[in-house]
C-alpha positions, 0 to 999 in steps of 0.5 A: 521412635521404636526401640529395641530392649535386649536383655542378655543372655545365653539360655534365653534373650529377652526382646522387647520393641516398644513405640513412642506414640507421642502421648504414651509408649506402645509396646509392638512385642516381647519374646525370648531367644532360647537356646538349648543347654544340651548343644555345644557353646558355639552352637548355642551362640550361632543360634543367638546371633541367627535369632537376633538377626532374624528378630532385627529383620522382621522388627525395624528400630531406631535404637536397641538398648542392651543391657551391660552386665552386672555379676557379682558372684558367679563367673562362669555364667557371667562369661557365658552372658558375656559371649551371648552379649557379644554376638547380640551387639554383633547382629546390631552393628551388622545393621548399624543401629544406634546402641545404648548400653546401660546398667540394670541400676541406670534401667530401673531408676529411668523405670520405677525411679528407684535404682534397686527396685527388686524384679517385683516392682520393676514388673509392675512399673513395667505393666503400668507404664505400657498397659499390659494387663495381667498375662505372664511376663518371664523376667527377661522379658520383662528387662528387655521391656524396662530396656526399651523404656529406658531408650525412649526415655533417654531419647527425651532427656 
């Protein structure tokens, strides 16, 4: 089973496919989806949605996790998340694939087992559990990463 872990947003998308190879989890990639602040917000939302379908069509899943928002202070990138967040589910319903859609707590207790794991650790476990060696990993990439776990581990439950 491959799955797609997709962590928002509207500056950058972190992406993330990893395969169940029965006795582990193989990761096939992880990038980002960037955006230029300087172009109109349509502009910018276009690209996302061309971007992720363009990423859906090279990379075939089974399932794509995409994780629900969880602001607390600062709306206006929240909205912005938002928007990007709707033409990413968009591009999936577009092929149909199964979505999940779980909370950044629900992700880092099915990762690290600890539901306010910090970015530290949530990479850690991350590196650990896919074998990734010690290369640079943006945090978006890294939640797009813990996305995927997160599918194939709830695939097992």
């Amino acid at each position: 089973m491959r799955v797609l872990g997709i962590d928002p947003g509207l500056e950058r998308v972190g992406w993330a496919v990893v395969e169940d190879r029965g006795r582990a989890f193989q990761p096939l990639g992880w990038g980002m989806i960037s955006t230029d602040a300087q172009l109109d917000p349509a502009l910018r939302l276009q690209a996302v949605y061309r971007q992720m379908r363009a990423l859906i069509s090279k990379r075939p899943c089974d399932l794509a996790v995409v994780e629900r928002l969880f602001f607390t202070r600062n709306t206006s990138s929240a909205m912005a998340v938002a928007q990007a967040r709707g033409v990413i589910l968009l591009a999936l319903a577009d092929v149909s694939w199964p979505i999940l859609e779980p909370n950044p707590m629900q992700i880092k207790q099915a990762v690290t087992g600890y539901g306010k794991a910090d970015k530290v650790q949530m990479t850690s476990a991350v590196r650990k559990l896919l074998e990734i060696g010690v290369e640079p990993m943006v945090d978006d990439t890294a939640d797009a990463l813990a996305g995927a776990l997160y599918g194939l581990t709830q695939r097992e439950a």
